[in-house]
C-alpha positions as a Markdown table, in Angstrom:
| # | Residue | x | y | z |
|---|---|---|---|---|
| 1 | Unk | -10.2 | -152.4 | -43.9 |
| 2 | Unk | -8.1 | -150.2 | -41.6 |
| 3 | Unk | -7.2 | -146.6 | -41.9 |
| 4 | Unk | -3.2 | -147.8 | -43.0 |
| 5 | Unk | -5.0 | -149.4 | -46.5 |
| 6 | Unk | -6.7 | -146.0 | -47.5 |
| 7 | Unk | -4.0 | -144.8 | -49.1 |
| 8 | Unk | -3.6 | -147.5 | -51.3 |
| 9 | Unk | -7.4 | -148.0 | -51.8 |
| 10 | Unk | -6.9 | -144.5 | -52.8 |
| 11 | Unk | -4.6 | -145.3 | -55.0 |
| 12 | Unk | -6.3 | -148.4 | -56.7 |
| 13 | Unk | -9.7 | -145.8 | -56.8 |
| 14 | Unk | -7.7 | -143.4 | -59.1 |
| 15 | Unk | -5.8 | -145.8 | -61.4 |
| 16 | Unk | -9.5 | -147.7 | -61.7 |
| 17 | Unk | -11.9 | -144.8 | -61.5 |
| 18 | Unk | -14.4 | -144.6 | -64.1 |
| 19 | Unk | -12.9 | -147.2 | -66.3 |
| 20 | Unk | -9.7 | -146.3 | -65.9 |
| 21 | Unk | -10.1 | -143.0 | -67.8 |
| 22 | Unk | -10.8 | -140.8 | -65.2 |
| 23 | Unk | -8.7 | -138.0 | -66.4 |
| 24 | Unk | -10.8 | -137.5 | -69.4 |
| 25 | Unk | -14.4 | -137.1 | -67.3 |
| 26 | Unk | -13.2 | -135.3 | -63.8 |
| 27 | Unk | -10.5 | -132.7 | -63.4 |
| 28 | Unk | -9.7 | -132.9 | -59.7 |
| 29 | Unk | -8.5 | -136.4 | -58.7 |
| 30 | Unk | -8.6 | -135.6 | -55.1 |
| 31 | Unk | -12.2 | -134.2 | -55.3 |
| 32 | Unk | -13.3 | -137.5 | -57.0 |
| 33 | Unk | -11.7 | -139.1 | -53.9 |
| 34 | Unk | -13.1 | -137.4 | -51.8 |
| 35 | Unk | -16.8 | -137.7 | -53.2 |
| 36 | Unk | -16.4 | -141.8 | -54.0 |
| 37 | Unk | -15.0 | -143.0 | -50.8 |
| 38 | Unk | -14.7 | -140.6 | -48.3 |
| 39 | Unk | -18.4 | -141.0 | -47.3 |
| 40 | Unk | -17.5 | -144.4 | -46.8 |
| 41 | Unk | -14.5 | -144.1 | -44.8 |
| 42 | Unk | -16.4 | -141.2 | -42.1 |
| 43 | Unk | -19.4 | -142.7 | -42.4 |
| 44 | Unk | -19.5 | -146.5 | -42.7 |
| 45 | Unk | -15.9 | -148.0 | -42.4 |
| 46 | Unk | -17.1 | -151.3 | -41.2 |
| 47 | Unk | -18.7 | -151.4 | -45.2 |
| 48 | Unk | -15.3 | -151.1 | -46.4 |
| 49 | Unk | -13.6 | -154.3 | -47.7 |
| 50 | Unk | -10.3 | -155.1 | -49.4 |
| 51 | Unk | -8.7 | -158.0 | -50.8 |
| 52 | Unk | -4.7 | -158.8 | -50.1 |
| 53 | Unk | -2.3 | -161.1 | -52.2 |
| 54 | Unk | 1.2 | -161.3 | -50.2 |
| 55 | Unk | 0.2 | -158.8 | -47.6 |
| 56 | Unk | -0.7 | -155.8 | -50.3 |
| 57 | Unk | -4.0 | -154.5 | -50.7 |
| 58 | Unk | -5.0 | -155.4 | -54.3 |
| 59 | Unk | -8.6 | -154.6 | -54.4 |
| 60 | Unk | -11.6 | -153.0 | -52.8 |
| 61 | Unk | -15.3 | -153.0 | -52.4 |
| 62 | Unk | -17.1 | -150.6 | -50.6 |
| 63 | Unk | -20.8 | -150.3 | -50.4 |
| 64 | Unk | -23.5 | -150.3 | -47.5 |
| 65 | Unk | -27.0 | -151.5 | -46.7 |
| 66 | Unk | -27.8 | -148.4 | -44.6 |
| 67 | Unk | -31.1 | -145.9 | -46.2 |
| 68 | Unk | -30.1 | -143.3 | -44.4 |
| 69 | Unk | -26.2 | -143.5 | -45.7 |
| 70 | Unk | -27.0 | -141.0 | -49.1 |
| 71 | Unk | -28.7 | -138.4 | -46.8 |
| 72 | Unk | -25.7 | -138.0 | -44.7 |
| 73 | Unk | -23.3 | -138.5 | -47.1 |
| 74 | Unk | -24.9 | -135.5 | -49.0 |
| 75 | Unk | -24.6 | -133.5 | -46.0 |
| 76 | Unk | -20.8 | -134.7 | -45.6 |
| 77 | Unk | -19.9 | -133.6 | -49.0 |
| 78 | Unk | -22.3 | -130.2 | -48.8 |
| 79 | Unk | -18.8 | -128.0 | -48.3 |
| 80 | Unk | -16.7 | -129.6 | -51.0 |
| 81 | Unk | -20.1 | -129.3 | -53.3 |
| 82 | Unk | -20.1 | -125.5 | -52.1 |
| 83 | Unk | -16.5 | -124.7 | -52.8 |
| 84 | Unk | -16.8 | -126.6 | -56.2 |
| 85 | Unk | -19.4 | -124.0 | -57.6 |
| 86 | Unk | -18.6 | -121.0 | -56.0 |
């Protein structure tokens, strides 16, 4: 993946998100971008994959191996967590 197919990664994310209902279960669609695949695009962008029919990004998988990956993507998200309850 390169940084040109986020946006429509981000784009597939929201239309997909929770079963496609995403609306109904979390309030701030950037937010729940942020929180699904941000970690993934700072933190481990080489576990980032998509799939392309005709040149378009069509899907995407992104997942990682790494122990260590939750612990820092905690820490990644600590201010958006912060600003969400205060």
């Amino acid at each position: 993946m390169t940084e040109a197919d986020h946006p429509r990664v981000q784009e597939i994310c929201l239309a997909t998100g929770l079963g496609g209902r995403l609306d109904e279960h979390f309030c701030d669609r950037e937010m729940f971008l942020r929180f699904w695949l941000r970690p993934f695009f700072v933190l481990s962008p080489d576990a980032c994959w998509v799939a392309e029919s005709d040149g378009r990004v069509i899907a995407y998988l992104v997942g990682t191996f790494d122990s260590g990956f939750n612990r820092r993507a905690a820490l990644l998200l600590l201010p958006d967590l912060v600003r969400l309850v205060g």
